[in-house]
C-alpha positions in Angstrom: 138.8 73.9 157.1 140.5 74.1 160.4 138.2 74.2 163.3 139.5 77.7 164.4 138.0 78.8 161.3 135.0 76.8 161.6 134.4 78.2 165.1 134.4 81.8 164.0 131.5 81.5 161.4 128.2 83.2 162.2 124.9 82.1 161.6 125.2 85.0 158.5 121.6 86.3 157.1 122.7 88.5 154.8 120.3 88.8 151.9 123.5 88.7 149.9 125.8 87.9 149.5 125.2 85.3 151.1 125.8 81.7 153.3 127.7 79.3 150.9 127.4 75.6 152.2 130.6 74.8 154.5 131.4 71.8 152.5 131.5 73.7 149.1 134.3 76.1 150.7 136.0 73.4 151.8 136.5 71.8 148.4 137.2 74.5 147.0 140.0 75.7 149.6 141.9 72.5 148.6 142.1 73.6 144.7 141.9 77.5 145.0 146.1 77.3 144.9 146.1 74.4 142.8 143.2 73.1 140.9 143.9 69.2 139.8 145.9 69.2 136.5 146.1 72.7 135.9 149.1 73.5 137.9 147.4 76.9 138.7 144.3 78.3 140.7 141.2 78.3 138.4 141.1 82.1 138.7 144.8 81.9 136.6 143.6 79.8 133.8 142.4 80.5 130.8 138.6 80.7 129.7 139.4 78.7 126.4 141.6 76.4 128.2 140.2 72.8 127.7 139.9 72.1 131.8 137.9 76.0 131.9 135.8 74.6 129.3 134.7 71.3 130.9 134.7 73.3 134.0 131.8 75.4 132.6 130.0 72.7 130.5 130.0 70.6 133.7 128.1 73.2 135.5 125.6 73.7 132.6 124.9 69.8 133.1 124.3 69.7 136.1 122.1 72.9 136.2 120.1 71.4 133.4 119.6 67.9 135.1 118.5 70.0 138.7 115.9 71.8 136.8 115.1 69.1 134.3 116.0 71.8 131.5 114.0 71.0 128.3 116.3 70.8 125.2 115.0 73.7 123.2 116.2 75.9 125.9 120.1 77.9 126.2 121.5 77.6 129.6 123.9 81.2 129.4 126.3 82.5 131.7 126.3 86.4 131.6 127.5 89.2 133.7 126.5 92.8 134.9 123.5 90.7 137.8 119.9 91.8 138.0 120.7 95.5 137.0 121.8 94.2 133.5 118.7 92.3 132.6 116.6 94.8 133.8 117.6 96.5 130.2 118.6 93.4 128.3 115.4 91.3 128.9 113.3 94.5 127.0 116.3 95.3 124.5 115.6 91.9 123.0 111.8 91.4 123.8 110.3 94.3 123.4 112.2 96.7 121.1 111.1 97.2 117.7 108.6 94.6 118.4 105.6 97.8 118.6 103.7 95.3 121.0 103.6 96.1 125.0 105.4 94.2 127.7 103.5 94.0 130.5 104.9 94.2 134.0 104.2 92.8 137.6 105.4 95.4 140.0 105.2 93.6 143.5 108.5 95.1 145.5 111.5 97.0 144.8 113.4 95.1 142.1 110.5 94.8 139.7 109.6 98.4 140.0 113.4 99.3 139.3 112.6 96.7 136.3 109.8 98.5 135.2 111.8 101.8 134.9 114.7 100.4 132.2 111.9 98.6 130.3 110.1 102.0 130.0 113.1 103.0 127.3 112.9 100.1 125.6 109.0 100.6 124.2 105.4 100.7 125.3 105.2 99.0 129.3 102.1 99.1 131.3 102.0 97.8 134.9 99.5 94.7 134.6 99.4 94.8 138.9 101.2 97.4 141.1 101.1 97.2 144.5 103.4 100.2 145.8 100.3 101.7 147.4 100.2 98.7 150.1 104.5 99.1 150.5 104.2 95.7 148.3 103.0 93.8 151.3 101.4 91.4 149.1 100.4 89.6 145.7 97.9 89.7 142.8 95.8 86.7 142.6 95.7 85.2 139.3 92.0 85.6 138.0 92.9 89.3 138.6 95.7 89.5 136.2 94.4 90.6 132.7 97.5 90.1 129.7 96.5 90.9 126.4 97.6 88.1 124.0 99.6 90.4 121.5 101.7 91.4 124.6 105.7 91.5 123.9 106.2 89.5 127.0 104.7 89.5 130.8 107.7 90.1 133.5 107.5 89.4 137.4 110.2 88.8 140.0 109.6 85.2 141.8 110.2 86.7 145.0 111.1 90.3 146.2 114.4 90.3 148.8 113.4 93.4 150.3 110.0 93.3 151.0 109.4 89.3 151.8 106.8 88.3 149.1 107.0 85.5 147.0 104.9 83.8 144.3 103.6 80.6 145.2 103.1 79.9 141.8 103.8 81.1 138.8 101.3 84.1 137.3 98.9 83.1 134.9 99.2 84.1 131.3 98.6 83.7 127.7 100.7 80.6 125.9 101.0 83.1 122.8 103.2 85.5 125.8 106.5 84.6 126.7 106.3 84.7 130.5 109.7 86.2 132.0 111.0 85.8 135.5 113.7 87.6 137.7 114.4 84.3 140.2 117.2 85.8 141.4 116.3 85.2 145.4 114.3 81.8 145.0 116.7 79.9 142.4 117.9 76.7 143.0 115.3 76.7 146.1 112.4 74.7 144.5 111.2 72.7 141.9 110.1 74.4 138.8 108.9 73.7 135.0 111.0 75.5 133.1 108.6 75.2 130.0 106.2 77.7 131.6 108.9 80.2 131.1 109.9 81.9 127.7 113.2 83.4 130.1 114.0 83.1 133.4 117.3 84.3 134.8 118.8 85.1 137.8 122.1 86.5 139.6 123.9 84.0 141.7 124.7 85.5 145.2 121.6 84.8 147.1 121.6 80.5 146.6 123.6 79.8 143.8 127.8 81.5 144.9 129.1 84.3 144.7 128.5 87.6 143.0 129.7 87.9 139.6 127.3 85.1 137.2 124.2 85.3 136.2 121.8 82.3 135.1 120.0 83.1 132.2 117.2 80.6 130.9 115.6 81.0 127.4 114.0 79.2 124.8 115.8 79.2 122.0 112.7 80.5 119.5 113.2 84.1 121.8 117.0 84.1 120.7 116.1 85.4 116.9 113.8 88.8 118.6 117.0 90.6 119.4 118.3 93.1 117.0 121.5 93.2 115.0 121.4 96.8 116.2 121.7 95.7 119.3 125.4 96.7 121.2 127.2 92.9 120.9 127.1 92.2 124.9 123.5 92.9 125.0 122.1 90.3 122.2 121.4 87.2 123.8 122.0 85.8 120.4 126.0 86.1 120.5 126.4 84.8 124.1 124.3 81.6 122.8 126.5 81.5 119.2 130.0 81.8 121.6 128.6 78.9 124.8 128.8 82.3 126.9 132.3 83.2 126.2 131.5 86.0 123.9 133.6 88.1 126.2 135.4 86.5 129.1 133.2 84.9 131.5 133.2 85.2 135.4 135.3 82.3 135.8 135.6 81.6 139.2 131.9 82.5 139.9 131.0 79.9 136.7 133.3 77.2 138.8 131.3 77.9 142.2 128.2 77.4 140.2 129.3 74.7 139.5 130.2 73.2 142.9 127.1 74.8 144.8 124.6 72.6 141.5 126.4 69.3 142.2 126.5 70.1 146.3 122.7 70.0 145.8 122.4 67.5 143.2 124.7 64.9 145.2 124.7 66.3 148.6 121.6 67.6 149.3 119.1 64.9 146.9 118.0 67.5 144.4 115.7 70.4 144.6 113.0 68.4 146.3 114.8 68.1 148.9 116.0 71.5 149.3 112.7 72.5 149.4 111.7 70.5 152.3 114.6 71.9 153.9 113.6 75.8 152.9 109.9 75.1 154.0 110.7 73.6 158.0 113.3 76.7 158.2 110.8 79.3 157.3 108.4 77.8 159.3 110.4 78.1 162.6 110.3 81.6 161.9 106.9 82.7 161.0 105.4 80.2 163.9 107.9 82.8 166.2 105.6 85.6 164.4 102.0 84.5 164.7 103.1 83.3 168.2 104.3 86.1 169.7 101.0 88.0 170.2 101.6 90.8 167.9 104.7 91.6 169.4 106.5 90.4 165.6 104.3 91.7 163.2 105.1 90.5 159.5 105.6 92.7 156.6 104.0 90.0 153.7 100.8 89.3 154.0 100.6 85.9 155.0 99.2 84.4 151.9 102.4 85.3 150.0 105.2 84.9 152.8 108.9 84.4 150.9 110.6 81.1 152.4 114.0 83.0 151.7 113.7 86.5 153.3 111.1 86.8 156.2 110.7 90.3 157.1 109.1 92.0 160.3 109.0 94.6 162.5 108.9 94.9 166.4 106.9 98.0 168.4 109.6 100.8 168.1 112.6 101.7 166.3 114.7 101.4 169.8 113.6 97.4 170.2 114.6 96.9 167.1 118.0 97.9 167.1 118.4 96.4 170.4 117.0 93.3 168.5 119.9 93.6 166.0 122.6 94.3 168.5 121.9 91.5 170.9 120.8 89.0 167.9 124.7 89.5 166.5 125.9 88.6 170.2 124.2 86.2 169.9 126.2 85.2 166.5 123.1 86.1 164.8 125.0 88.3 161.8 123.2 90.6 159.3 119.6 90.9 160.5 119.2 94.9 159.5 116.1 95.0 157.2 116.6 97.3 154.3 116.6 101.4 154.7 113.4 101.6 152.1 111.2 98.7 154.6 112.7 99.0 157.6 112.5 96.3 160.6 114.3 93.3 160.2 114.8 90.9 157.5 116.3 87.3 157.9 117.3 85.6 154.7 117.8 82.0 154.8 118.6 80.5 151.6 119.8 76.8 150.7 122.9 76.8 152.6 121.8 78.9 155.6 121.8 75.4 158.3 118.4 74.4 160.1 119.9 74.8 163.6 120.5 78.8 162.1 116.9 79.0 161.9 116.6 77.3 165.1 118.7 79.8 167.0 116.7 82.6 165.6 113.5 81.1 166.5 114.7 80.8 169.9 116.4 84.2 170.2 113.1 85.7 168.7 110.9 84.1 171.7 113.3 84.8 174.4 113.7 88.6 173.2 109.8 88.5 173.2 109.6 87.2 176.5 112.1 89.8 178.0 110.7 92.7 175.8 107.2 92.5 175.7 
């Protein structure tokens, strides 16, 4: 990429989509016109072609090796994001089953979870924690699952409001735990066995909008329903290697790169998460420091490492806050309408001296502001 280019890229803390790593977009601005032996961009070829096919089994591989993915789980490549699985995860878990699915509702994308389940069968809310503005977490000896349940469902960490499991929630082994990792994939080390299905949409660590990572052991594949319309039965996309319709293929071939950039870049999820830990620090330490002039919207015990969300004294500082942080090159800082504040997302591919120059903006504004 030509430094002109180069020059003109913010620090960008969007909480997606978001930062891609500059070396990934420079790879892949060398085969976007011409990707090798194709004689054509990848977004031109076809989906059964044999180099599409490799493209998208290479990208499975390298996604299974990352998360050490245990053989009696499907690795599938879907559309339609979060808002999609919302309805399919029930439509094939909990429909017809006459058992209840049992819910986690910590911040805004699990309670919009909640809702679609609610069509699919019998849902209770095993924690809810809209009462506090889902400022924190339950802790797991307070988390009562039934073992009949059809499944227990909880997002890994909410965008919006800054909360993220530590861990994963305690629950029976005879109930499929299911996990919307949407905003923390890629970021950590996990044990996929825990999970009966995990998936996640790929704008926040993983590329660009349009794929979404779905996890599942392969038992769960026979609960969906013949019944079920043919996109929304896990089942087919498994039987067809996710090209029961025509797959996102340019987002399945960024996948791709972004999985090897940390497998053979980076040094694996380990180290990401080394990475993702000293960033997140900078930041809160500018919080706690600041003598209540930052005041965080997570409880502390439950602070996400990807989108750390706060508020300053008035409505007025903060928009200053914004206004001179993107002078500053400090891009998309605006916390969401429903918390307010501000919300800096730093995924994998958001650079330490980013974090840096926030931290540093953060205690200068202090200084000048308090």
């Amino acid at each position: 990429m030509n430094d002109s280019a180069v020059k003109q890229r913010l620090f960008n803390f969007s909480a997606g989509p978001a930062t891609i790593p500059l070396s990934v977009l420079e790879e892949v601005r060398e085969e976007l016109l011409c990707y090798p032996g194709a004689g054509a961009s990848v977004m031109e070829i076809s989906h059964r072609s044999k180099i599409f096919t490799e493209i998208a089994a290479d990208a499975e591989t390298t996604l299974r090796t990352l998360l050490e993915v245990p053989e009696d789980y499907s690795v599938l490549f879907l559309q339609g994001g979060s808002a999609l699985q919302f309805s399919m995860v029930p439509a094939n878990l909990l429909r017809g089953t006459g058992k209840t699915a049992q819910y986690l509702v910590t911040g805004s994308w699990s309670k919009k979870a909640i809702v679609e389940a609610k069509k699919e069968g019998e849902v209770l809310a095993a924690f809810d924690g809209g009462e506090s503005n889902f400022c924190g977490l339950p802790a797991s000896d307070s988390i009562s699952v039934p073992d009949e349940s059809a499944y227990l469902y909880y997002c890994s960490n909410e965008t919006i409001q800054g909360v993220q499991f530590e861990v994963e929630p305690v629950c029976p082994s005879s109930v499929p735990l299911v996990c919307d990792a949407s905003s923390d994939f890629l970021s950590r080390r996990l044990d996929i066995s825990k999970y009966g299905l995990l998936y996640a949409c790929a704008q926040k660590n993983a590329g660009p909008a349009g794929v979404t990572v779905v996890i599942m052991r392969k038992d769960l594949l026979q609960r969906g329903e013949d019944s079920l319309p043919g996109y929304l039965n896990y089942r087919n996309h498994d039987q067809a290697d996710s090209m029961w319709n025509t797959p996102p293929t340019f987002a399945v071939y960024m996948l791709g790169k972004i999985a090897h950039w940390l497998q053979d870049d980076v040094g694996g999820l380990e180290a990401i998460e080394k990475v993702n830990e000293s960033k997140a620090s900078l930041l809160y330490q500018a919080i706690d420091s600041s003598d209540g002039f930052y005041r965080g919207h997570a409880n502390p015990n439950c602070r996400s490492k990807m989108n750390v969300t706060f508020n300053l004294p008035s409505d007025e500082l903060q928009a200053k806050f914004v206004s001179e942080a993107s002078a500053n090159r400090l891009d998309s800082l605006k916390g969401h309408r429903s918390v307010g504040g501000i919300r800096a997302s730093i995924y994998n591919a958001m650079p330490y001296e980013g974090a840096q120059a926030l931290a540093s903006f953060m205690e200068n504004f202090a200084a000048d502001n308090a």
